[in-house]
C-alpha positions in Angstrom: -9.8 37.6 18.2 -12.9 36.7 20.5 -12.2 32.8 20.3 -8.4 33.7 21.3 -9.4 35.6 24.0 -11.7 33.1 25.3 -9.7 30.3 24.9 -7.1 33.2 27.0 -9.4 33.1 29.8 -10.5 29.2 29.9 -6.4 28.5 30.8 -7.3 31.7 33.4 -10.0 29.9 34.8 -8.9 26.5 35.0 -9.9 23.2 36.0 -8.8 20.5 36.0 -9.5 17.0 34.7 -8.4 13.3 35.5 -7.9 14.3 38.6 -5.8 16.7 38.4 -1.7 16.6 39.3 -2.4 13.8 41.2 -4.4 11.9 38.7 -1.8 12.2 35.9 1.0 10.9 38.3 -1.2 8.2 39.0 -2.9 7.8 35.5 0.8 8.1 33.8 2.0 4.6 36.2 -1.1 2.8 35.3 -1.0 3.2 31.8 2.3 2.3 31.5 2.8 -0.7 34.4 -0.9 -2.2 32.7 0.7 -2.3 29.0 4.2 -3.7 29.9 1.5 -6.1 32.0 0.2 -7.4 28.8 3.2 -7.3 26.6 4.8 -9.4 28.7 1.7 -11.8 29.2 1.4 -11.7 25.3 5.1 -12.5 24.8 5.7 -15.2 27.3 2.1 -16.9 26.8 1.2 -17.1 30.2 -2.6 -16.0 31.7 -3.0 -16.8 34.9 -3.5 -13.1 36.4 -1.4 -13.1 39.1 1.7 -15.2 37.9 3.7 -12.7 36.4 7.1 -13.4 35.3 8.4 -10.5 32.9 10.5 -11.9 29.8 14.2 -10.8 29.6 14.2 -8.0 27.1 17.8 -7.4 25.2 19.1 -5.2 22.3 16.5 -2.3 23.5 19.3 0.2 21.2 18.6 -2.0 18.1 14.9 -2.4 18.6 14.9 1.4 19.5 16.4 1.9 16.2 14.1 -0.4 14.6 11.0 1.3 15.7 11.9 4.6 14.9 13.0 3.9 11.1 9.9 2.5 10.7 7.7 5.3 12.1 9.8 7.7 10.1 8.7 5.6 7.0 5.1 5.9 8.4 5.6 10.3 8.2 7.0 10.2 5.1 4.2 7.8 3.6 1.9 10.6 5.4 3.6 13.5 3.9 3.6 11.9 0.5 -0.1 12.0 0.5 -0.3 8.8 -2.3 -3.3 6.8 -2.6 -5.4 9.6 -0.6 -6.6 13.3 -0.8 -6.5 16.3 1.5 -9.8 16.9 3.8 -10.1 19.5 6.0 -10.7 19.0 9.9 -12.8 21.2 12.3 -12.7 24.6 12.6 -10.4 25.1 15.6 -11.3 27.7 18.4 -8.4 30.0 16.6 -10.7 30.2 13.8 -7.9 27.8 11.9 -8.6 24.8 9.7 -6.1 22.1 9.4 -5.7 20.0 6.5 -5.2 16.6 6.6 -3.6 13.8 4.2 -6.7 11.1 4.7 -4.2 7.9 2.9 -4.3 5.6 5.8 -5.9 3.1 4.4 -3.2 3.0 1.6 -0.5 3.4 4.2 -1.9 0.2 6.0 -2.0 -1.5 2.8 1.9 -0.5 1.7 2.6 -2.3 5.3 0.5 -5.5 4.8 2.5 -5.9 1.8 5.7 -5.3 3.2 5.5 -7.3 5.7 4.5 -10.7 3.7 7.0 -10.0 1.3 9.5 -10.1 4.2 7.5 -13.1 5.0 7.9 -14.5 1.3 11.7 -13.8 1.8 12.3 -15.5 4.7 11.6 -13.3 7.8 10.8 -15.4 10.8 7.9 -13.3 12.7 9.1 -14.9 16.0 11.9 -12.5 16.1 9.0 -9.9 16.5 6.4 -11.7 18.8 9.9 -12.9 20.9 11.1 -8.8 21.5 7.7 -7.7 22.4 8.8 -6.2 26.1 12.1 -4.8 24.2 9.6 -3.2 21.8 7.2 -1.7 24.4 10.4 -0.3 26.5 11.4 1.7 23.2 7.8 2.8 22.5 7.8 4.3 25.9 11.5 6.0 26.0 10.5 7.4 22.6 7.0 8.5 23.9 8.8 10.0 27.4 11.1 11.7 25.7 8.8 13.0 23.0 6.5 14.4 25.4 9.2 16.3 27.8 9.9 18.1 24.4 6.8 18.7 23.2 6.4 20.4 26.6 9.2 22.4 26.3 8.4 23.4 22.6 4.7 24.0 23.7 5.9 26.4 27.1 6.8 28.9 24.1 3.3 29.6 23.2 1.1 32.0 24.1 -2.1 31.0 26.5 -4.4 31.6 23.2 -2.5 29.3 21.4 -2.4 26.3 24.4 -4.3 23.1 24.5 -7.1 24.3 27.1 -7.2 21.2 29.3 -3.4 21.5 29.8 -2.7 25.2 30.6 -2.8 24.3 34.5 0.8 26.5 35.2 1.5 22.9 36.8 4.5 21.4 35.7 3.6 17.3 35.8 -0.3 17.9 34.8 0.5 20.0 31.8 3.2 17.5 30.7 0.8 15.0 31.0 -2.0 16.1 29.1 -0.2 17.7 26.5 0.4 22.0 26.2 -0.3 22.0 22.2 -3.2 20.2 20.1 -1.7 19.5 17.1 1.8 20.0 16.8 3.0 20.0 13.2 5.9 20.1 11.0 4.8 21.7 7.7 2.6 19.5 6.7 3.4 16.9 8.8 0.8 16.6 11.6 2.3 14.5 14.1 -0.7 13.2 16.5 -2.7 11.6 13.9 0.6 10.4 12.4 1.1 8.4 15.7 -2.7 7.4 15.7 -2.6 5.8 12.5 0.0 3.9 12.9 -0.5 2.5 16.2 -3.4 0.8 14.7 -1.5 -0.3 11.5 1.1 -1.7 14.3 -1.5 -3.8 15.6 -3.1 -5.4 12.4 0.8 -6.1 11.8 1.1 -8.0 14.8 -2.0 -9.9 14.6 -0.1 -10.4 11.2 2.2 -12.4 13.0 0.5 -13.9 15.2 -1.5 -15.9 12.6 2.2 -17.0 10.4 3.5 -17.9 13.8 0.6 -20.5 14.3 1.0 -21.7 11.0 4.8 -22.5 11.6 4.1 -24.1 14.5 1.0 -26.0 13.9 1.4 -26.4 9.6 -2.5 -26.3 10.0 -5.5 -23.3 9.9 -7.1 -22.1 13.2 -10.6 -21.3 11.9 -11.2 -19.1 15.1 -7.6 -17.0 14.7 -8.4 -16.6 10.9 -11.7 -15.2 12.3 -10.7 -13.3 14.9 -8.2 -11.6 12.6 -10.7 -11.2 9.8 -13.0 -9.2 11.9 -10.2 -7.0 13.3 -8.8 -6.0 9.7 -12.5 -5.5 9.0 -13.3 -2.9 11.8 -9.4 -0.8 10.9 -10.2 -1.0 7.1 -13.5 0.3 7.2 -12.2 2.9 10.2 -9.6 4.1 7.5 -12.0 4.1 4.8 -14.3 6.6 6.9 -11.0 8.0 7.2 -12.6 11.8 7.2 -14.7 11.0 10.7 -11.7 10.5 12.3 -9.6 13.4 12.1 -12.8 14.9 13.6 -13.2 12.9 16.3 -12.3 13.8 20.0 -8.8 12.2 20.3 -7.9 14.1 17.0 -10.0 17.7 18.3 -9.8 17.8 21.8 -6.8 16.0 23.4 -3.5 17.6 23.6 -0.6 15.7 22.9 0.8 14.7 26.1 2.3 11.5 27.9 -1.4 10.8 28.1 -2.1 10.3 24.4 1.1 9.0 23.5 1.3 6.2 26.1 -2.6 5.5 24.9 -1.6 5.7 21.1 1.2 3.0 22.4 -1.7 0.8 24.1 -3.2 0.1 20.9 -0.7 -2.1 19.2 0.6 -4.1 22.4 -3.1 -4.5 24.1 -5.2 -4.8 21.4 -3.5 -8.0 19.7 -3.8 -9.9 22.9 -6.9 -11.8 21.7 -4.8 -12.8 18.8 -1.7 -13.8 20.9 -3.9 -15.7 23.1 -5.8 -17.8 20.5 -2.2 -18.2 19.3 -0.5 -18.9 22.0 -3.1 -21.8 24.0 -4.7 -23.0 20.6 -7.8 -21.9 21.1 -10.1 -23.6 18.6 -14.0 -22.5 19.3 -17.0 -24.8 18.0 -18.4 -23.4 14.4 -21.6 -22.7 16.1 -19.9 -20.4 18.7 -18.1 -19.0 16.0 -21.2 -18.1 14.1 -22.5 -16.6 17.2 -19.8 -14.1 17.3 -19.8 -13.3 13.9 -22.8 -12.4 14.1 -22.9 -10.4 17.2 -19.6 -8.4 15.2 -22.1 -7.8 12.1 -24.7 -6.1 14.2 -22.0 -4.0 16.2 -20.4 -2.7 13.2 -23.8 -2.3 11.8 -24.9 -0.4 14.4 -21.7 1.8 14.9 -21.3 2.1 11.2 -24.9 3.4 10.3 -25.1 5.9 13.5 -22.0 7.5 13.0 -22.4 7.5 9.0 -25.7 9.5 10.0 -23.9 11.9 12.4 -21.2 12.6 10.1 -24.0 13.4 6.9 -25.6 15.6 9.0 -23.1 17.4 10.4 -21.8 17.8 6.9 -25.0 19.2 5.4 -28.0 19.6 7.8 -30.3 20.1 4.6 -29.5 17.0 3.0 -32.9 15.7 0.9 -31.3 12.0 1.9 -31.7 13.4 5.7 -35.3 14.3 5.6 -36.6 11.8 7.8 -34.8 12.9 10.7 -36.0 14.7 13.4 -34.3 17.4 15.2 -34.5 19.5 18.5 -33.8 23.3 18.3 -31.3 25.1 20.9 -30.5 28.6 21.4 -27.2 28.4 20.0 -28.9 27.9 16.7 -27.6 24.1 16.4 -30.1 21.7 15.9 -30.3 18.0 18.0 -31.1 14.6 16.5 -33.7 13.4 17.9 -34.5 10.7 16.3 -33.6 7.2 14.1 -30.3 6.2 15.7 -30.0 9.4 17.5 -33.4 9.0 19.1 -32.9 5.5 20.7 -30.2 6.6 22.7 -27.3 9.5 22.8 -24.5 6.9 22.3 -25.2 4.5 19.8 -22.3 4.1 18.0 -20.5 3.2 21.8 -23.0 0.3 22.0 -22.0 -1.4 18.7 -18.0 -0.2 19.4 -18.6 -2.1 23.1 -20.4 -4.8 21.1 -17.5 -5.1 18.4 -15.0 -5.4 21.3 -17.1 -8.1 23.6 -16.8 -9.9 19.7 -13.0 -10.2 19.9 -13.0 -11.1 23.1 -15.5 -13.8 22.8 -13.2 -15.5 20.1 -10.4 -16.4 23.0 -13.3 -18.8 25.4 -13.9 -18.2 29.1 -10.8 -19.8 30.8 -8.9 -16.5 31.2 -9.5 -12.8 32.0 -6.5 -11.1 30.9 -8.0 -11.4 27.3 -11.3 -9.6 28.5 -9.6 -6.7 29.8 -9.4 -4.5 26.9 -13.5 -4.8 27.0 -13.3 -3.9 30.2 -11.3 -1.0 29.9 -13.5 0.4 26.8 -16.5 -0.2 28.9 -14.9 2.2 31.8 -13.4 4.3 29.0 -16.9 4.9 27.3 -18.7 5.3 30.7 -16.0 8.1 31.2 -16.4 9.5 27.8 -20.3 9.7 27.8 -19.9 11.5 31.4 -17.6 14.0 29.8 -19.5 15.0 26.7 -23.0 15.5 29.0 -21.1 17.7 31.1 -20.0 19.5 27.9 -23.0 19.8 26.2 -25.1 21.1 29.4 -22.4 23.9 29.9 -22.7 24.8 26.1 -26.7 24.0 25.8 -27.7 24.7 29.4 -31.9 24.0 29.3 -31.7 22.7 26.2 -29.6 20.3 27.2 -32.1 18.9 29.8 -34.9 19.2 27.5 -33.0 17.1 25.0 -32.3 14.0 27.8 -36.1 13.8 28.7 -36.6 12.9 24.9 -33.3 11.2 24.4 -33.8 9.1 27.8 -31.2 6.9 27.3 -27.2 7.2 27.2 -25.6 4.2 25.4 -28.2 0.9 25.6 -31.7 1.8 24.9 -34.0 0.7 27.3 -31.5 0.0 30.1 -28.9 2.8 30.6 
């Protein structure tokens, strides 16, 4: 009753974030004019920054069509829970735990295979990397309608039970960053449903991308099979540590809104521009260079695997004996702070190997072109963001110990230099 009151007075007392009404007009265009940027760049092939030529897109009802059927098949592979188990998430403010069907991985193998079968049986990928545009105007109609009714389902509930960054009373901003957390059916939960298969959309396409160089070149692009190696990598082991993520913030904290959805629709048609581009100019990097990144990828995910691997085990069981060497800072609201190992060198470390992961991929497509380090970019700005947030967070919840804990902890993401 106490959390559902003071969840009650947080929409009371409101403020507002990415800039408020104003900022999710703006926000909502950018999102949306920067992906159909690079769909269209990754379908027509060309990378100069400022010649833009958008592809005509046709058959939008069939590709509409197509899209859905297949993210239908992606709820009901959820739903059936095979090849996974139920874990629970975080305790909510309502006091409620949600369960979760943690199969992913499973899911994302079911699709690998479906797709090279349809590749054994004749399926020409080109019919997929040529209706790229059509595809991104169907995510979007499905995501712009989806979020006009998830606002109008989510007006229903009561201020207790409202996502407490969106409970503004203003129309736009609310829609924007979603009124409900986690809106489910049954069992169904239906943000991480679009998470998860977002990301499976973009192995899928990289998928493509590497047949589609194959048909046209009959030969193997050491830096492509690379570049899409290291990419299955990073979403395998992220769905094998499938139970950090329904914990983590996009999963907790973000309502579901025009926001997330048009972000959950940036994955698949941003993040296989690398591939497109290696794809799409030939891009064949010295073995040396190619070493180089490889290498830089192995100490990224080392470093993002082994911090977050120790955040997650102690979160799970502060007493651990396997934990003993860690050091931690007491506050007076009885949590404890690491302060040291991973935890000690900086506040962030996981976002230094995630930014050092994505610099990896980017690496793979040479210097002649930005548009392929642009997802970087954005992550960098993203994290930045991010790391802002959670400070602010954590000083309102912590207040002196908070300041306490960044004299020790000096530095935020790279130790040593920020």
């Amino acid at each position: 009753m106490g959390e559902a009151n003071h969840r009650e007075e947080s929409c009371q007392t409101f403020k507002f974030k990415m800039g408020g009404p104003k900022g999710a007009v703006m926000f909502s265009i950018f999102f949306t004019v920067y992906t159909f940027y690079i769909t269209a760049k990754c379908q027509s092939g060309k990378w100069d920054v400022l010649v833009f030529q958008p592809p005509v897109s046709d058959g939008l009802t069939e590709v509409a069509a197509a899209v859905t059927i297949w993210f239908l098949a992606q709820c009901i592979l959820y739903i059936m829970s095979i090849g996974g188990k139920q874990e629970p998430g975080v305790i909510l403010s309502s006091g409620e735990r949600l369960m979760y069907n943690t199969n992913a991985l499973f899911v994302l193998i079911v699709n690998i295979l479906s797709m090279v079968a349809a590749i054994l049986l004749g399926y020409d990928v080109r019919l997929i990397s040529g209706s790229l545009v059509c595809m991104f105007e169907a995510a979007v109609l499905l995501c712009f309608m989806s979020s006009l009714y998830l606002y109008i389902k989510g007006s229903s509930l009561s201020h207790a039970e409202k996502n407490p960054n969106g409970c503004s009373g203003r129309i736009i901003y609310d829609w924007f960053m979603g009124l409900e957390l986690n809106p489910r059916w049954r069992s169904l939960d239906v943000k991480y449903v679009l998470f998860r298969s977002a990301i499976i959309g973009w192995i899928l396409l990289n998928i493509c991308n590497l047949v589609e160089y194959w048909m046209l070149y009959k030969n193997i692009n050491t830096t492509l099979v690379l570049l899409n190696a290291i990419q299955l990598a990073y979403v395998v082991d992220y769905f094998w540590f499938e139970g950090g993520v329904i914990v983590s913030r996009d999963i907790v904290h973000e309502g579901l809104g025009y926001n997330i959805l048009v972000q959950f629709i940036m994955i698949p048609f941003c993040f296989c521009v690398q591939t497109r581009y290696v794809l799409t100019t030939d891009t064949k990097l010295p073995n040396i260079n190619l070493c180089l990144i490889a290498i830089l990828y192995v100490v990224g995910y080392y470093i993002y695997r082994a911090s977050n691997s120790e955040k997650n085990s102690f979160r799970k069981n502060p007493n651990d004996p396997k934990l003993h060497y860690l050091m931690t800072m007491p506050t007076s609201s009885g949590k404890q702070l690491l302060i040291s190992s991973w935890w000690g060198m900086c506040r962030h470390p996981n976002y230094l190997g995630d930014l050092m992961i994505s610099l990896s991929y980017a690496l793979c497509t040479g210097f002649s072109h930005l548009i392929p380090y642009l997802g970087t970019i954005f992550l960098v700005l993203l994290l930045l963001d991010r790391e802002k947030q959670d400070s602010e967070g954590c000083k309102q919840k912590y207040g002196a110990d908070w300041d306490k804990y960044c004299r020790i902890v000096k530095y935020r993401i790279i130790p040593g230099i920020y």
